[in-house]
C-alpha positions as CSV (number, residue, x, y, z in Angstrom):
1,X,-4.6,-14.6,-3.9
2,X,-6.7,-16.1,-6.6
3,X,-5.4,-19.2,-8.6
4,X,-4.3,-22.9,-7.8
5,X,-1.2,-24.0,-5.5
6,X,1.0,-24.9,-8.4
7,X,0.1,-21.4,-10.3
8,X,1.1,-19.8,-6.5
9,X,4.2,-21.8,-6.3
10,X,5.4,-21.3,-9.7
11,X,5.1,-17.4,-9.6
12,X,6.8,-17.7,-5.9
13,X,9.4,-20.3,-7.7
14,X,9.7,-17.5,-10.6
15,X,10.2,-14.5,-8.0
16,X,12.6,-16.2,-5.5
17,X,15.1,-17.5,-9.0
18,X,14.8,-13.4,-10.3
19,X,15.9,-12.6,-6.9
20,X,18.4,-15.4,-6.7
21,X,19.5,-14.0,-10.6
22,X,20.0,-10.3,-9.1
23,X,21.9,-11.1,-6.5
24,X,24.5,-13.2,-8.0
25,X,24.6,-11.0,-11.2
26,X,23.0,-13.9,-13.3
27,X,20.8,-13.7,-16.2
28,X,17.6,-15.5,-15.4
29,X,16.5,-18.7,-17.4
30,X,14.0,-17.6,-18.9
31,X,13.1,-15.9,-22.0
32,X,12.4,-12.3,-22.0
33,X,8.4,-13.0,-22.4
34,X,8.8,-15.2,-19.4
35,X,11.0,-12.4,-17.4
36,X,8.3,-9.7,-18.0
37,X,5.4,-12.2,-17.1
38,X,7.0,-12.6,-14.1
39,X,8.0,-9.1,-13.2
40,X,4.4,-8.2,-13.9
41,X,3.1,-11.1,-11.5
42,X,5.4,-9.7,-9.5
43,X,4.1,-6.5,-9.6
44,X,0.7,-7.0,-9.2
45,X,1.3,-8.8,-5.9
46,X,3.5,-5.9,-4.5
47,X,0.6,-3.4,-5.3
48,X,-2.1,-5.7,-3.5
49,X,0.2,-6.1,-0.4
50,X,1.2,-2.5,-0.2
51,X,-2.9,-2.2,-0.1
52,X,-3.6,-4.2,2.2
53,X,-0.2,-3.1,4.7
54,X,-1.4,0.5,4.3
55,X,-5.5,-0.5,5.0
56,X,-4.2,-2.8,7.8
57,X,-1.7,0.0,9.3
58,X,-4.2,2.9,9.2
59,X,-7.1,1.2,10.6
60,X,-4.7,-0.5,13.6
61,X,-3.6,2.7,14.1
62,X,-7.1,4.3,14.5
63,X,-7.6,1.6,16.9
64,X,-5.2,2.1,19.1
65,X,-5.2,5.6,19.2
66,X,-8.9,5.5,20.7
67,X,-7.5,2.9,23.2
68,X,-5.3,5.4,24.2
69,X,-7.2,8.5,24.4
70,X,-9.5,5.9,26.5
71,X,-7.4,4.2,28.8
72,X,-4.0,6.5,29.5
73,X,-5.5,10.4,29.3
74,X,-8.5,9.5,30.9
75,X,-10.0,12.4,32.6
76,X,-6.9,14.2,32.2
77,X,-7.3,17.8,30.2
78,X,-6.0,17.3,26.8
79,X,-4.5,19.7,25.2
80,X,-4.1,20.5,21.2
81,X,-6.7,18.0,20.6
82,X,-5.5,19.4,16.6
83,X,-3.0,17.3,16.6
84,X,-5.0,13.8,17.5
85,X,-8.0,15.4,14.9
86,X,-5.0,15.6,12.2
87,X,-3.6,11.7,13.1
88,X,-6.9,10.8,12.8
89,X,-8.4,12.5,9.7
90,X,-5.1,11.6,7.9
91,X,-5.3,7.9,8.9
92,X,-8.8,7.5,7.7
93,X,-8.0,9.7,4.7
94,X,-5.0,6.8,4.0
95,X,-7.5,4.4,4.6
96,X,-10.4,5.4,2.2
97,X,-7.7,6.3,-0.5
98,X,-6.3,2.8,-0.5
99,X,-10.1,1.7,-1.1
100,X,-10.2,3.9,-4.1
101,X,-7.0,2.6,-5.1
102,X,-8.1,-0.7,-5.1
103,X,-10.7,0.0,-7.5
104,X,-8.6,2.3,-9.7
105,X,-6.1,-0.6,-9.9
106,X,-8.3,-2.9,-11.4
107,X,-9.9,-0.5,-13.9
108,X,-6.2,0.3,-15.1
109,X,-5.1,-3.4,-15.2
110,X,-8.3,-3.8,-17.8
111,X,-7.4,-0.7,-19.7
112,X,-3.6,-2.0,-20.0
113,X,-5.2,-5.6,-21.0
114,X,-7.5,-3.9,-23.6
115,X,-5.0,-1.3,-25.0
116,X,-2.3,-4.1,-25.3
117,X,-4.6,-6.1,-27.6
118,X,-5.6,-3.1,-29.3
119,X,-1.7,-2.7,-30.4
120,X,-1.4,0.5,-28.2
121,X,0.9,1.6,-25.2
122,X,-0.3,0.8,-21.8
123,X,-1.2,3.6,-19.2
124,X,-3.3,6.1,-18.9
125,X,-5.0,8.6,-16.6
126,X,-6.7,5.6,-14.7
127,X,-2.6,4.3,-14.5
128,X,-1.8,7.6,-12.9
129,X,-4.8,8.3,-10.7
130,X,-3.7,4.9,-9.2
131,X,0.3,6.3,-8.9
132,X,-1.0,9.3,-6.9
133,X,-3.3,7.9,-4.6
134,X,-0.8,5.1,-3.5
135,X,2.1,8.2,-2.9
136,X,-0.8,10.1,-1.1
137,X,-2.0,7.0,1.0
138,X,2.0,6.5,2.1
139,X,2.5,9.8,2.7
140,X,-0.3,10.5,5.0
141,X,0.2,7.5,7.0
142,X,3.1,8.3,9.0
143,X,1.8,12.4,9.2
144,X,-0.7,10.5,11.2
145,X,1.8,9.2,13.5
146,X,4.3,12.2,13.6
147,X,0.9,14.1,14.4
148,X,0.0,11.2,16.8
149,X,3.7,11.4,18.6
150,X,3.4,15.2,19.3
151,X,0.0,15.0,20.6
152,X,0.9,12.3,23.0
153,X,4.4,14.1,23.8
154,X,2.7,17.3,24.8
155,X,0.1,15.6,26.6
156,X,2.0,13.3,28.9
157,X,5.3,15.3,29.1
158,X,7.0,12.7,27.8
């Protein structure tokens, strides 16, 4: 996270008063500008850790999935090696997409920044290439492990 320790703990001060606010049915004390500033700190940090979780989760899983094939098959036969293909491609998928996203997310930030001062409304196809390939990178994650589960269940007789 880029910035200095007192722009970090503002924002974190910022975030944890909103969710203070919400939870005790309080207005914040802030003015509206403030609010949204905050909301859309807010949101950018939410987008960057959901990248990161997904990257993190998909490569892990790739990782231990070759441990296993390794260390508990073995030289047993394996049997609808489809299944442990599918886990695989759709982990790596979810990880390349969430590289893509990354760079989509920045190029949509810019456009936002540059249609804002431009007087127009914010979004755009970047916006929504980056919507879709965060669903697509959370929804093929856990295929991969669903996949993953029924290969290892048929395998071992679990």
């Amino acid at each position: 996270m880029s910035g200095s320790p007192e722009s970090r703990n503002k924002s974190q001060y910022q975030l944890a008063r909103i969710r203070y606010a919400r939870h005790t049915n309080e207005p914040p004390a802030q003015s509206s500008d403030e609010y949204r500033s905050t909301l859309s700190v807010g949101l950018q940090k939410s987008q960057e850790d959901f990248d990161k979780t997904m990257a993190t989760l998909s490569g892990g899983a790739l990782g231990v999935s070759f441990a296993f094939l390794k260390d508990i098959i073995g030289q047993r036969p394996v049997n609808l090696v489809g299944l442990l293909v599918g886990a695989w491609a759709c982990w790596a998928v979810s990880a390349a997409i969430v590289l893509i996203s990354y760079f989509t997310s920045h190029k949509a930030f810019r456009q936002a920044i540059t249609q804002l001062d431009d007087g127009q409304e914010p979004g755009g196809w970047v916006n929504t290439v980056t919507v879709v390939l965060n669903w697509a990178s959370a929804l093929l994650f856990p295929v991969g492990v669903f996949s993953m589960i029924a290969f290892i269940w048929l395998n071992l007789g679990v």
